[in-house]
C-alpha positions as CSV (number, residue, x, y, z in Angstrom):
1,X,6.2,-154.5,113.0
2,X,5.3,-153.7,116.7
3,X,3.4,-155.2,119.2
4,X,0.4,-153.3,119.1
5,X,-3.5,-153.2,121.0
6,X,-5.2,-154.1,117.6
7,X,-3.2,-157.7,117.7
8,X,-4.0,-158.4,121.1
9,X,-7.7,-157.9,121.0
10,X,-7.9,-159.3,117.4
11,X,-6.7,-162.9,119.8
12,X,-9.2,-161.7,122.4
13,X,-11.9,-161.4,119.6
14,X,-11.3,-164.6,117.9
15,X,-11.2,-166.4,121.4
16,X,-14.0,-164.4,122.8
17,X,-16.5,-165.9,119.3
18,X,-15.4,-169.6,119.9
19,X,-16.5,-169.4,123.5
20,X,-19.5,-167.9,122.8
21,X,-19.8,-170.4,119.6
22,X,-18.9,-173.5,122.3
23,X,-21.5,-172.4,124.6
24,X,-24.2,-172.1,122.2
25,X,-23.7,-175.2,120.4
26,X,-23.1,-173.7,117.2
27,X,-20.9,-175.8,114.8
28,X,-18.4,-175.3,113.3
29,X,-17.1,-172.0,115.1
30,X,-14.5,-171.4,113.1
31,X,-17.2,-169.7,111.3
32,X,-17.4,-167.4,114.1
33,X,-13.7,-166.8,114.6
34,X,-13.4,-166.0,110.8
35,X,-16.2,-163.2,111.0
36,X,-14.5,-161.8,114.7
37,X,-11.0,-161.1,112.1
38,X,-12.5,-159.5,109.3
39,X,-14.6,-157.1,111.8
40,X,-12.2,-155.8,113.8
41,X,-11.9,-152.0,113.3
42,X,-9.2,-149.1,114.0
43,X,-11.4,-146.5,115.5
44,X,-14.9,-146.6,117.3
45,X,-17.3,-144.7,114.6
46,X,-15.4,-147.2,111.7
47,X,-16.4,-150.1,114.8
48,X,-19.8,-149.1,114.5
49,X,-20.4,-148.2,110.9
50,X,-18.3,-151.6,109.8
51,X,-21.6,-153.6,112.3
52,X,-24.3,-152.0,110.4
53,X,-23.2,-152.2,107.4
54,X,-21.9,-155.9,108.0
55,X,-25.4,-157.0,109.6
56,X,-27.3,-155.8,106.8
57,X,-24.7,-157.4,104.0
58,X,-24.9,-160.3,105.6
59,X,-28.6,-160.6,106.0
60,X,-28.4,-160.0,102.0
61,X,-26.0,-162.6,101.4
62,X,-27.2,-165.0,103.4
63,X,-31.0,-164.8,102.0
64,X,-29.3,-165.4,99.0
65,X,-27.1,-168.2,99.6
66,X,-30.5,-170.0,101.4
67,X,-32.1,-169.2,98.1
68,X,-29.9,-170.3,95.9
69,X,-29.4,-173.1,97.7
70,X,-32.8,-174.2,97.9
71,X,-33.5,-174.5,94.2
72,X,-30.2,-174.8,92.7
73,X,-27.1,-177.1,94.6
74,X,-24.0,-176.4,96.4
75,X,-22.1,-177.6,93.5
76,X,-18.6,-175.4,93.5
77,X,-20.0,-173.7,89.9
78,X,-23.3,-172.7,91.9
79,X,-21.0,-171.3,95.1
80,X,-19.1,-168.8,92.5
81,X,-22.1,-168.0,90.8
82,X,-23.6,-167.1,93.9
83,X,-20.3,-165.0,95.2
84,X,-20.0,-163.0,91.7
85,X,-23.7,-162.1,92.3
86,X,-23.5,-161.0,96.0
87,X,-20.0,-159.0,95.1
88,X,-21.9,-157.1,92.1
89,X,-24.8,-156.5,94.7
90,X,-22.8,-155.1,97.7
91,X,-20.6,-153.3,95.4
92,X,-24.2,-151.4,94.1
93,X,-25.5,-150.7,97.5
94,X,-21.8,-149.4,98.4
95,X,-20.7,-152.0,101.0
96,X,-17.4,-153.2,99.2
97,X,-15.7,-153.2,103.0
98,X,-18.2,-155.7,103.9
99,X,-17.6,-158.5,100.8
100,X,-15.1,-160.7,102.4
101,X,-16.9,-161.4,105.3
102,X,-20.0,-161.4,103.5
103,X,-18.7,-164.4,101.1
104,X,-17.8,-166.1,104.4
105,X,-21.6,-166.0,104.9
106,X,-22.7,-167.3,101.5
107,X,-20.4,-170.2,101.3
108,X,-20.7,-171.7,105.1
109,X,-24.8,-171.4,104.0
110,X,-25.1,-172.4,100.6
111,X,-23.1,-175.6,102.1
112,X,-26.6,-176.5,104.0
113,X,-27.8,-176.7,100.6
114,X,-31.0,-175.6,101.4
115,X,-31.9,-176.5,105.0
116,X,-32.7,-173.6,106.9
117,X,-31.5,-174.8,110.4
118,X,-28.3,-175.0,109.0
119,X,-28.4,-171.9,107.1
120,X,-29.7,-170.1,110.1
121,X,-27.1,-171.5,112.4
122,X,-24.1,-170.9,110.5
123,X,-25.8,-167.1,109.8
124,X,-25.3,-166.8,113.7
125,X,-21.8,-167.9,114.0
126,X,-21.3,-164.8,111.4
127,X,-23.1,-162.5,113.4
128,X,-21.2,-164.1,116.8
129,X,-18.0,-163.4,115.6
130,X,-19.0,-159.4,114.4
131,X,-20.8,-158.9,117.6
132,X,-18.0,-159.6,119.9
133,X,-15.3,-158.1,117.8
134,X,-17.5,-154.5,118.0
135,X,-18.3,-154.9,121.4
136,X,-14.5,-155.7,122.3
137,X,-13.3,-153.1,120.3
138,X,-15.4,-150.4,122.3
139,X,-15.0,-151.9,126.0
140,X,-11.1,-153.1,125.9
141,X,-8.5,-150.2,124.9
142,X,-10.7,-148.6,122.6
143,X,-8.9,-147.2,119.7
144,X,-7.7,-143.9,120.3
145,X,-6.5,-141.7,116.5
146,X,-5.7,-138.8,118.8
147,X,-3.0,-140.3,120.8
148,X,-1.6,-142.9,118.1
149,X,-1.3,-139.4,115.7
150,X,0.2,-137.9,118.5
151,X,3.1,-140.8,118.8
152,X,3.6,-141.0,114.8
153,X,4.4,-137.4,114.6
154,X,7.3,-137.5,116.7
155,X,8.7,-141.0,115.5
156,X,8.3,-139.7,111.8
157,X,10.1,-136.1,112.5
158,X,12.9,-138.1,114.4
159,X,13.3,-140.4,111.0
160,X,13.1,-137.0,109.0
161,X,15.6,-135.3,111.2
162,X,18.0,-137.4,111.0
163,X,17.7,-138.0,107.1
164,X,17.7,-134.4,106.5
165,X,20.6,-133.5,108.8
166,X,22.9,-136.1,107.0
167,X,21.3,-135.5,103.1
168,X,23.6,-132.1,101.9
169,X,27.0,-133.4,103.9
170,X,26.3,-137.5,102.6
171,X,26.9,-138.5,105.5
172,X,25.0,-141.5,105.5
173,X,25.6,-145.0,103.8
174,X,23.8,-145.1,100.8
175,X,22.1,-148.4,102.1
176,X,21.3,-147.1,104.6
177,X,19.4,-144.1,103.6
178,X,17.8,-145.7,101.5
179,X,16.4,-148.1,104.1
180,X,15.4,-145.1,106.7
181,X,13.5,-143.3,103.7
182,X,11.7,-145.9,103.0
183,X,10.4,-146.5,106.9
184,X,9.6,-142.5,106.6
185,X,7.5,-142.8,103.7
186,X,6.0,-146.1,105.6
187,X,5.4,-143.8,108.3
188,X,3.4,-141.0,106.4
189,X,1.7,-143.1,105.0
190,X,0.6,-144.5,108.4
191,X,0.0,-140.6,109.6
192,X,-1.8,-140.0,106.6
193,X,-4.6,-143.1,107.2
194,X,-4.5,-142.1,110.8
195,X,-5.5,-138.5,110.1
196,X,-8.0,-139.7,107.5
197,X,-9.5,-141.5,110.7
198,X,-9.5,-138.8,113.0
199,X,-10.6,-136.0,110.4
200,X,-13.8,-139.2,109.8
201,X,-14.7,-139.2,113.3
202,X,-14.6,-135.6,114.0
203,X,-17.0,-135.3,110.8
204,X,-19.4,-137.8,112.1
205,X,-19.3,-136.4,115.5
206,X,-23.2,-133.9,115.7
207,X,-21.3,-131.9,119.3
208,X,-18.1,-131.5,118.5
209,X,-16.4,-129.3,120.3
210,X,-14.9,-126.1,118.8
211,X,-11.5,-126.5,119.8
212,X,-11.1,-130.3,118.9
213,X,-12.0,-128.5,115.3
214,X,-9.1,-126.2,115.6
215,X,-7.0,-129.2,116.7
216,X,-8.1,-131.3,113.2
217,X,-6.9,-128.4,111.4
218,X,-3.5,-128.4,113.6
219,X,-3.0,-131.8,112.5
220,X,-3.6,-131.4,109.1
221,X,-0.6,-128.8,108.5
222,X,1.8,-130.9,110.9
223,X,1.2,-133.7,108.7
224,X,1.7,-131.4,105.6
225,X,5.0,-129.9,106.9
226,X,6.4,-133.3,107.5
227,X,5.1,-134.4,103.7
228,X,7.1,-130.8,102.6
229,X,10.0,-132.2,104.4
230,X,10.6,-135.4,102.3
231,X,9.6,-133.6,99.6
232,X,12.9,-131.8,100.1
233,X,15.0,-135.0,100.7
234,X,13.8,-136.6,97.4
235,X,14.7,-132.7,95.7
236,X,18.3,-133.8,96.9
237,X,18.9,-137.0,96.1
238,X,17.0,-135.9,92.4
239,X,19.2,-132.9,91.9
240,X,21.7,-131.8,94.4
241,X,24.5,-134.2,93.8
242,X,23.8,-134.2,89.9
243,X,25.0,-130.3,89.6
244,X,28.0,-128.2,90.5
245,X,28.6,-126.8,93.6
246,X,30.9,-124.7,96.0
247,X,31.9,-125.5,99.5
248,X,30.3,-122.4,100.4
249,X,26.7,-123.2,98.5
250,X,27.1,-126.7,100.6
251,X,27.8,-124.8,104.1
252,X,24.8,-122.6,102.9
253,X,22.2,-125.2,102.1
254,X,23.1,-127.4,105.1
255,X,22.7,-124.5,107.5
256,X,19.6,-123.0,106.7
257,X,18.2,-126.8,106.6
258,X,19.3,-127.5,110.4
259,X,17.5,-124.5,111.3
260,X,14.9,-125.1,109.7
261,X,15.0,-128.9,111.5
262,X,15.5,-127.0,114.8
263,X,12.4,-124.7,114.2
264,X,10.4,-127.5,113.2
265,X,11.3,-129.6,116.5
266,X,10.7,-126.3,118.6
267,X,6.9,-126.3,116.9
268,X,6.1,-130.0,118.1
269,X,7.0,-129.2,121.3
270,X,5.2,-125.8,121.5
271,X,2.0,-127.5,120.4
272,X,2.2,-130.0,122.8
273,X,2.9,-126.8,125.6
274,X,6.6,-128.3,126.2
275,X,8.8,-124.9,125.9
276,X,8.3,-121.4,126.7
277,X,6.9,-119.0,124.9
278,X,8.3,-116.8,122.6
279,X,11.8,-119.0,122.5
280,X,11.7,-118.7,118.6
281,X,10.0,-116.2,116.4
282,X,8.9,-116.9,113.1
283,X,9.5,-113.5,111.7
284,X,13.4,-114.0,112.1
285,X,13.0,-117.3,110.6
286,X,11.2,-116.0,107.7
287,X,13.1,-113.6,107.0
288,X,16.2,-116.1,106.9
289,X,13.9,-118.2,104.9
290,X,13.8,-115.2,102.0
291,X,16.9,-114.8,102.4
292,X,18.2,-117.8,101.7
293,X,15.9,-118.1,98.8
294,X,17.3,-115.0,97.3
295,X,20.8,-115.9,97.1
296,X,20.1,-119.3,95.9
297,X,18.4,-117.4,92.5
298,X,21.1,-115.3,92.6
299,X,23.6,-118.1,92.5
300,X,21.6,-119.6,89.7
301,X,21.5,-116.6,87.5
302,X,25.2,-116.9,87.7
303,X,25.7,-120.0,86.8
304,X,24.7,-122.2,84.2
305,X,21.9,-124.6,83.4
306,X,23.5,-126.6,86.4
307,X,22.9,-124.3,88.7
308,X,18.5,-124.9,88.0
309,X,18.9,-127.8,89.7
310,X,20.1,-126.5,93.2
311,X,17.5,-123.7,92.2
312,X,14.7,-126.9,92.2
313,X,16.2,-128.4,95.8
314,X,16.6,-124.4,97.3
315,X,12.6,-124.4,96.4
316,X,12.0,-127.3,98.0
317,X,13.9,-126.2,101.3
318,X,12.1,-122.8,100.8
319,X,8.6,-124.5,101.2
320,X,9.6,-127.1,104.2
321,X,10.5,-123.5,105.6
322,X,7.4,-121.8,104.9
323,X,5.3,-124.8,106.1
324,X,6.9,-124.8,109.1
325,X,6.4,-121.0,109.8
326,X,2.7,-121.6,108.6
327,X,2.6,-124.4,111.7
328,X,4.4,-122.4,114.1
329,X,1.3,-119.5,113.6
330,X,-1.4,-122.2,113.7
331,X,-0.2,-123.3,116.7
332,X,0.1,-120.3,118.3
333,X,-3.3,-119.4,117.7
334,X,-4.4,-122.1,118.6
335,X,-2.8,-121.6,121.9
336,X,-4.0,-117.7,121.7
337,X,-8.0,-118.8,121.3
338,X,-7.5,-121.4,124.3
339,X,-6.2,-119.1,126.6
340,X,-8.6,-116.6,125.8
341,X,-11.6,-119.1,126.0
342,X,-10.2,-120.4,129.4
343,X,-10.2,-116.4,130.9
344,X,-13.5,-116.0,129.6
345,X,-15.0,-118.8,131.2
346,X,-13.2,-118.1,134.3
């Protein structure tokens, strides 16, 4: 795990609501600390979506917890009571993010048994602690999905590059392959929730712009074509190995996978405008793309049932291909449209 912004403001946060808690006289503020950790968000619409909906499940569970309270006791069988009804009732009204912090509210009140004042403050100290998470979130390196997305691609095509290079030759330590795929499918995983955030925002957004449309879309494919890619190395470690093969079927396959590694690398640099245009074309690749296809069928008819098994891993590496190609054209128009919005407006 890495240092990141989100662990530094979430000590910010929780140090910002015990100030504020301090100043105001509001006991205890741990209350508030509490509230400032669960609130903490990883983009700015999910900042502001995760307040509203936390000030009004709140509200509710706190008007319940001063009910309840009131004319029953803060006996631990009431508490749970309580919590099982305020879980039911924010899972109806379709707040289930906001229920842990939202229990935090109901127990600290139903503890005043009653009393108001208490209930009221220790309501506050909830609200302290969501108030200066959001507004911390939004004024100290706000979260940006672009960027981070930007900075996973690379780091999870550098782990898939290397495991792809050394999967046909087995190279690598079993061990140790084992360990990297597991960080890559960390890693997608990771680019997955970050895309899910920016494809959110961009949904939520009323303005925007065309091209930051286009650009979602981008994404969406680069993140598929790396998916294709592991796809390929779990094809491998499935079925490769497990069937007969030639020194010449293993030159084959490990060839037409570093180009397709090399083609790959040559698209995340042409979409972010690092090499010249027109160094690779995707018709060759394509082309070498059937072809490889082709002869791995071939190959297969030949040989036995055996030989269905490199046929499963050759489909695999057929796909990664044709992902990649598909990227390669989606980034170039992309490119195309950009150019030919900036001439126009020029």
């Amino acid at each position: 795990m890495t240092f990141g912004a989100r662990m530094l403001k979430t000590g910010i946060a929780v140090t910002l609501a015990l100030y504020v808690s301090i100043w105001l006289n509001f006991t205890p503020p741990v209350i508030a600390a509490v509230a400032a950790i669960f609130a903490l968000q990883p983009s700015i619409y999910r900042s502001w979506r995760h307040f509203l909906e936390q000030v009004q499940a709140n509200t509710l569970g706190a008007v319940i917890a001063l009910l309840a309270g009131t004319y029953f006791s803060n006996e631990p069988i009431a508490i749970g009571v309580v919590c099982i009804l305020v879980i039911m009732l924010c899972m109806k009204i379709g707040m289930g993010d906001s229920i842990g912090l939202t229990l935090v509210t109901v127990v600290a009140v139903m503890e005043a048994s009653g009393q108001w004042e208490f209930a009221l403050n220790r309501f506050l100290l909830s609200m302290i602690g969501i108030v200066s998470a959001f507004l911390l979130n939004i004024a100290f390196i706000p979260p940006d999905p672009r960027e981070q997305f930007n900075k996973q691609i690379h780091t999870v095509f550098n782990q898939l590059s290397l495991l792809l290079r050394t999967a046909i030759s087995d190279e690598m330590k079993e061990k140790v392959f084992r360990e990297q795929k597991e960080e890559l499918e960390d890693g997608l995983r990771a680019m997955t929730d970050k895309y899910k955030l920016l494809e959110e925002e961009l949904k939520k957004l009323k303005r925007a712009k065309y091209r930051q449309k286009r650009q979602i879309v981008v994404y969406k494919q680069l993140l598929h074509n790396l998916q294709k890619g592991f796809e390929v190395l779990e094809a491998v470690q499935e079925h490769y190995f497990q069937s007969s093969r030639t020194p010449d079927i293993n030159s084959n396959y490990d060839r037409h996978l570093e180009m397709l590694i090399k083609f790959n690398e040559h698209v995340l640099l042409k979409f972010e405008e690092k090499v010249k245009p027109g160094s690779w074309k995707s018709d060759t690749v394509e082309e070498a793309n059937n072809t490889f296809i082709k002869h791995a069928r071939n190959c297969s008819n030949e040989g036995g049932d055996e030989s269905l098994r490199l046929l499963i891993v050759a489909g695999a590496i057929y796909d990664y291909g044709h992902q990649t190609i598909r990227s390669d054209r989606l980034v170039e128009r992309t490119e195309a449209d950009d150019e030919e919005l900036a001439s126009s407006a020029g």
